[in-house]
C-alpha positions in Angstrom: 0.0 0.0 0.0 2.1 3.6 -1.0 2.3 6.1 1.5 2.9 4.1 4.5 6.0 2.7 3.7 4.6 -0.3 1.7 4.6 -0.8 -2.0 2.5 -3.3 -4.1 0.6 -6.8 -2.9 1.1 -9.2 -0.7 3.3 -12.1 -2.2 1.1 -14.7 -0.8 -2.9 -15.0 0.3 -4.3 -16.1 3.0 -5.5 -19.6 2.6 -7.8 -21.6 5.3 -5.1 -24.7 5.0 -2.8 -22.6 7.2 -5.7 -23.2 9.8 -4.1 -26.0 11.9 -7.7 -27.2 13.1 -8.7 -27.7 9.3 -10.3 -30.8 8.9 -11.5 -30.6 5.2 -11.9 -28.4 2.6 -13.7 -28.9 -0.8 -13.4 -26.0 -3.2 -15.2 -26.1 -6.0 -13.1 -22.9 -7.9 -10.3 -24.7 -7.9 -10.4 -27.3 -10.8 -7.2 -29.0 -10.2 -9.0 -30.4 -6.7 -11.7 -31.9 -9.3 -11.1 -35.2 -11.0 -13.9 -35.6 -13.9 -14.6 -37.1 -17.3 -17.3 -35.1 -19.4 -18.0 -32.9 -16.0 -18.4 -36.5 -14.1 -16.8 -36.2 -10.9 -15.5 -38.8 -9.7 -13.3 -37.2 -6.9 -13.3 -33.7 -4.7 -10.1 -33.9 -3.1 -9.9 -32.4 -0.1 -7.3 -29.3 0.2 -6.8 -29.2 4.2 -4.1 -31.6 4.0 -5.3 -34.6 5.6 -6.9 -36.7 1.9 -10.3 -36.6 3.1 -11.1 -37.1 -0.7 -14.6 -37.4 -1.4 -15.4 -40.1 -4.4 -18.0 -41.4 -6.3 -16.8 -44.8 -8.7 -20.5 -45.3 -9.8 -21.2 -43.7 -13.3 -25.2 -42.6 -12.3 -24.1 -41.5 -9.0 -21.4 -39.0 -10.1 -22.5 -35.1 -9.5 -21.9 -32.5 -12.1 -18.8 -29.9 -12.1 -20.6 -26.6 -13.5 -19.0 -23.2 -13.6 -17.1 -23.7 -9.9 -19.6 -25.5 -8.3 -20.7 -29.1 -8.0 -24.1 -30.3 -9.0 -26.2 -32.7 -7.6 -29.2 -34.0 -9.2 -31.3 -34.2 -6.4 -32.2 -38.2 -7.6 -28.7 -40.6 -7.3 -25.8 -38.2 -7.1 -23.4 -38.3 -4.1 -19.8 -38.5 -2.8 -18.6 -40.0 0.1 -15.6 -39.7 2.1 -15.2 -42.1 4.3 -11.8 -41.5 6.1 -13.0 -37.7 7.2 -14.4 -38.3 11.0 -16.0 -35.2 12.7 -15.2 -33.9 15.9 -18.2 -33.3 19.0 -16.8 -30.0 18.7 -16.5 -28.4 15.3 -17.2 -25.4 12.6 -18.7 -26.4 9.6 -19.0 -24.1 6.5 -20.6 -24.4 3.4 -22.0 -22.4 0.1 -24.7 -24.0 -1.1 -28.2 -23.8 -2.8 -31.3 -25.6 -2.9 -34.0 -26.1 -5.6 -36.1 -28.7 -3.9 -38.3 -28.9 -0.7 -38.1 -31.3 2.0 -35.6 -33.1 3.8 -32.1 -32.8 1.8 -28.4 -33.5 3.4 -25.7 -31.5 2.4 -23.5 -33.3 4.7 -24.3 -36.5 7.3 -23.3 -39.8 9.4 -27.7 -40.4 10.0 -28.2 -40.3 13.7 -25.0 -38.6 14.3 -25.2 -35.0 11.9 -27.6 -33.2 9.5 -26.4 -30.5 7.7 -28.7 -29.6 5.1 -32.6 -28.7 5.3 -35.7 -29.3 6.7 -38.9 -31.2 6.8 -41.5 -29.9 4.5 -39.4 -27.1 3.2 -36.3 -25.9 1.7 -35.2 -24.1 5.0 -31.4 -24.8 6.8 -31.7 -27.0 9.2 -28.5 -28.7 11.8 -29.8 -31.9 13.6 -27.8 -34.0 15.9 -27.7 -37.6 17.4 -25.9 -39.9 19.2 -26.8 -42.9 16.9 -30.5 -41.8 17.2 -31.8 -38.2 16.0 -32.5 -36.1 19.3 -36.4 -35.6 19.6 -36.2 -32.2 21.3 -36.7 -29.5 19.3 -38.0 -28.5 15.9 -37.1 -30.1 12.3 -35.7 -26.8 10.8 -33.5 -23.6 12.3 -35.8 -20.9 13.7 -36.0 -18.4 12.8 -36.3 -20.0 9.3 -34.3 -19.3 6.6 -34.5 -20.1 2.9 -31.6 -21.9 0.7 -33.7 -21.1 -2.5 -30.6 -18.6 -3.2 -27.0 -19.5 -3.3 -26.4 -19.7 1.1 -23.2 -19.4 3.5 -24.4 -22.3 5.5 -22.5 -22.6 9.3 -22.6 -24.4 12.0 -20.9 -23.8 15.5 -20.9 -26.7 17.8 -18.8 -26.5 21.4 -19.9 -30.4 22.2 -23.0 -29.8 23.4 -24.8 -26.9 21.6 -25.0 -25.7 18.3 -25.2 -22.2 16.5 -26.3 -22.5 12.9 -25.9 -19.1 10.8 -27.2 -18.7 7.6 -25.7 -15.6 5.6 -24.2 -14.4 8.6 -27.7 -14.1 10.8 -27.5 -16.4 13.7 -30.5 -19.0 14.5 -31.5 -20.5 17.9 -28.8 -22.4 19.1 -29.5 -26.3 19.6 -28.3 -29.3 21.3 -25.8 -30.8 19.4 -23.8 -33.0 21.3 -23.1 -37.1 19.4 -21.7 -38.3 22.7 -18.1 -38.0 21.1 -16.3 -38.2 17.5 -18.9 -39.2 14.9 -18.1 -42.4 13.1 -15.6 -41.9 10.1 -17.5 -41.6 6.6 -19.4 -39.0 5.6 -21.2 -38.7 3.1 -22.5 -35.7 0.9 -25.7 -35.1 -1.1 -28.1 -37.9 0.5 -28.4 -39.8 3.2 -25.7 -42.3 4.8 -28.1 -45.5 4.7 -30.4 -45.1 2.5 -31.4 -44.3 -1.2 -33.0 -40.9 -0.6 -32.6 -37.5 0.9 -30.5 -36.5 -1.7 -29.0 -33.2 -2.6 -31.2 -30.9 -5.4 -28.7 -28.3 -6.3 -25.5 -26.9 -6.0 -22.1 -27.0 -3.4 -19.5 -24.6 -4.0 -17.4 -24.9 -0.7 -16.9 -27.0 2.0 -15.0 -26.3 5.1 -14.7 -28.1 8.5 -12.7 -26.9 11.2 
C-alpha cells in the first residue's frame, strides 16, 4: 500500500489450509482439486491436507462440475468420504443452494449430523444424534431461513450446543452434542443408509474446522 511505507501486494494469500484445526476443505473454484470425465466427478479432493477425498466410482451416481460448483441432481448423485471423521466440537461451513423442498443432506453420518434442510421445506436446518436423532426441538433452524438462493451455510458446535448461521444471521442455538467423534465416513448429497434425501442443487465450498 504507498504512502505508509509499503509498496505493491502481498506475495502470498491467506488460505484456510494454514488453519491448523482444518479438517476438510472442498473447493469447488479450484479445478485442479476436481477429477472428472465429461464434468463427471468422480473425486473432490480435499485441500486441508489430511486426503479426506470425497469419491463417487459409480457412473449414475457421479454429480456434475458446472462453472465452480458441483451439481447434484437431487435423484442418485453423491460422494462420500469415508476417512473424514467429525469432531463433537466443530465449525462447519458451506455455500450452497437448494431447488427442492423437504428433507435434503448437504452433509451427514444419520443419527449422528444433518447438515442440510428441513422437513417440509427448503429451510437450513442442523440436527444431531448420538446414533439416534434427538427428539427435542424443531425439524428446521428458527427463525427459518430459505436456501432457494446460493447460502453461506455454518454451523458452530462447542460439544453440546450448536449455533447455525445462515448468511451471517445467527438461529437459535441447539443441542448438538453425538456423545463423542462421529463415526468416520461421511457422506455428501443424500443420506448415509439409505437411497433418498438426496441433494437438489448446487455445493461450492466445503469447510470443516
Amino acid at each position: 500500500v504507498s504512502g505508509k511505507n509499503r509498496h505493491g501486494i502481498a506475495k502470498k494469500l491467506f488460505s484456510p489450509s494454514e488453519v491448523s484445526s482444518m479438517k476438510l476443505w472442498l473447493d469447488a473454484a479450484d479445478a485442479s482439486s476436481i477429477t472428472h470425465s465429461s464434468n463427471a466427478i468422480s473425486q473432490w479432493s480435499d485441500k486441508s491436507g489430511h486426503a479426506n477425498h470425497a469419491t463417487q466410482s459409480t457412473a449414475a451416481n457421479k454429480p456434475t462440475l458446472v462453472s465452480n460448483r458441483v451439481e447434484f441432481d437431487g435423484t442418485t448423485d453423491h460422494l462420500i468420504a469415508s476417512t473424514f471423521v467429525l469432531e463433537n466440537a466443530h465449525s462447519i461451513y458451506a455455500v450452497a443452494q437448494s431447488d427442492s423442498n423437504g428433507y435434503r443432506r448437504i452433509l451427514n453420518v444419520n443419527g449422528y449430523y444433518f447438515f442440510g434442510n428441513g422437513n417440509g421445506n427448503n429451510d437450513f436446518t442442523t440436527l444431531y444424534g448420538t446414533g439416534n436423532w434427538q427428539s427435542s426441538g424443531t425439524n428446521t433452524n428458527t427463525p427459518a431461513l430459505s436456501v432457494a438462493d446460493t447460502s453461506i451455510l455454518v454451523a458452530v458446535s462447542n460439544g453440546t450446543n450448536v449455533i447455525p448461521y445462515h448468511n451471517g444471521t445467527a438461529q437459535n442455538s441447539r443441542s448438538s452434542s453425538m456423545g463423542g467423534a462421529a463415526p468416520a465416513g461421511v457422506t455428501i448429497g443424500k443420506h448415509a443408509t439409505a437411497s433418498s434425501q438426496y441433494w437438489d442443487g448446487h455445493i461450492a465450498e466445503i469447510l470443516i474446522f
